[in-house]
C-alpha positions as CSV (number, residue, x, y, z in Angstrom):
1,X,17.9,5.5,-7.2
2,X,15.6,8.2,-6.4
3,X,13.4,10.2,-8.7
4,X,14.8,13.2,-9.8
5,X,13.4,16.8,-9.8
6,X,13.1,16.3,-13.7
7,X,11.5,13.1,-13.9
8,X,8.9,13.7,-11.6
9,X,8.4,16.9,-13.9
10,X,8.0,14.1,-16.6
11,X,5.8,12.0,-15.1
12,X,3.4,14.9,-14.2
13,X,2.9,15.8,-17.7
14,X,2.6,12.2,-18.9
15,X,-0.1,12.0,-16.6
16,X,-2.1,14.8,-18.2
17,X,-2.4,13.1,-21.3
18,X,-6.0,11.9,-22.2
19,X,-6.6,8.4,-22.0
20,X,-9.5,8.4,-23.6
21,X,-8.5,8.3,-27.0
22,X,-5.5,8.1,-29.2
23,X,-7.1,10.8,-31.3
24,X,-6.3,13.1,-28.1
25,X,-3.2,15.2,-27.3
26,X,-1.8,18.3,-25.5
27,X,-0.6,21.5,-25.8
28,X,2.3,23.2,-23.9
29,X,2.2,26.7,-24.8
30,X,5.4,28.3,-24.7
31,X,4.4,31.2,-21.7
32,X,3.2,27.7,-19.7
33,X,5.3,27.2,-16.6
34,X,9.2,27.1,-17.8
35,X,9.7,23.3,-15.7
36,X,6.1,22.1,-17.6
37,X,8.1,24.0,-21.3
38,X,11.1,21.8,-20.3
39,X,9.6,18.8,-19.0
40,X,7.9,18.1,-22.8
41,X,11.2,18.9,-24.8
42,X,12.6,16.1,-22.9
43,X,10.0,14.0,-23.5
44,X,10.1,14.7,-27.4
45,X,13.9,14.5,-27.2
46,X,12.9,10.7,-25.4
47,X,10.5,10.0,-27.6
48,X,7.7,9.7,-26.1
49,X,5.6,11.9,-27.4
50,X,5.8,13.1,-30.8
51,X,6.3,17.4,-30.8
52,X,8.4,20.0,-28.6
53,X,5.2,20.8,-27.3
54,X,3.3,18.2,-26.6
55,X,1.0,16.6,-29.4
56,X,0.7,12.9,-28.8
57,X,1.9,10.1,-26.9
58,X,3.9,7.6,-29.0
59,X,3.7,4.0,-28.4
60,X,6.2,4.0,-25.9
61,X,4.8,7.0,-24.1
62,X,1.2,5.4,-23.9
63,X,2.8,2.5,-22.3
64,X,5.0,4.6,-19.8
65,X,1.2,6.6,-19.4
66,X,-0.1,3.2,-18.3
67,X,2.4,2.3,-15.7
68,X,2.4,6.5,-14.3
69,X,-1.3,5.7,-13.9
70,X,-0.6,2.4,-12.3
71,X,1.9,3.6,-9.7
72,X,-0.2,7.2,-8.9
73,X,-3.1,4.5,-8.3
74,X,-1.0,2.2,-6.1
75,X,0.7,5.3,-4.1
76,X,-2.7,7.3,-3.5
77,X,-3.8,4.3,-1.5
């Protein structure tokens, strides 16, 4: 199974999520690029992160964070 235009969508964004802190989030404004609009409703809708428009990871999407940073580090090489 390949990843789909939608996921990768999904993955981008994950991937711009501070991991600094948990006291950090993101905003998607809704005049942002329609794809990156879509991309966190689906995400929300998944649950992992916690508003339409961004606002926090949950637990689940920190984890899924920590493996999209995993695999980007393993695939830059």
């Amino acid at each position: 199974m390949q990843f789909s235009q939608h996921m990768c969508e999904e993955l981008d964004l994950i991937l711009k999520f501070p991991m600094d802190s948990m006291m950090q989030g993101l905003k998607v404004h809704q005049d942002a690029e329609p794809a990156l609009v879509e991309a966190a409703k689906r995400l929300f809708e998944k649950g992992i992160i916690d508003q339409k428009d961004g606002g926090y990871l949950t637990d689940l999407g920190l984890e899924l964070a920590e493996h999209a940073q995993t695999l980007q580090s393993a695939l830059k090489s």
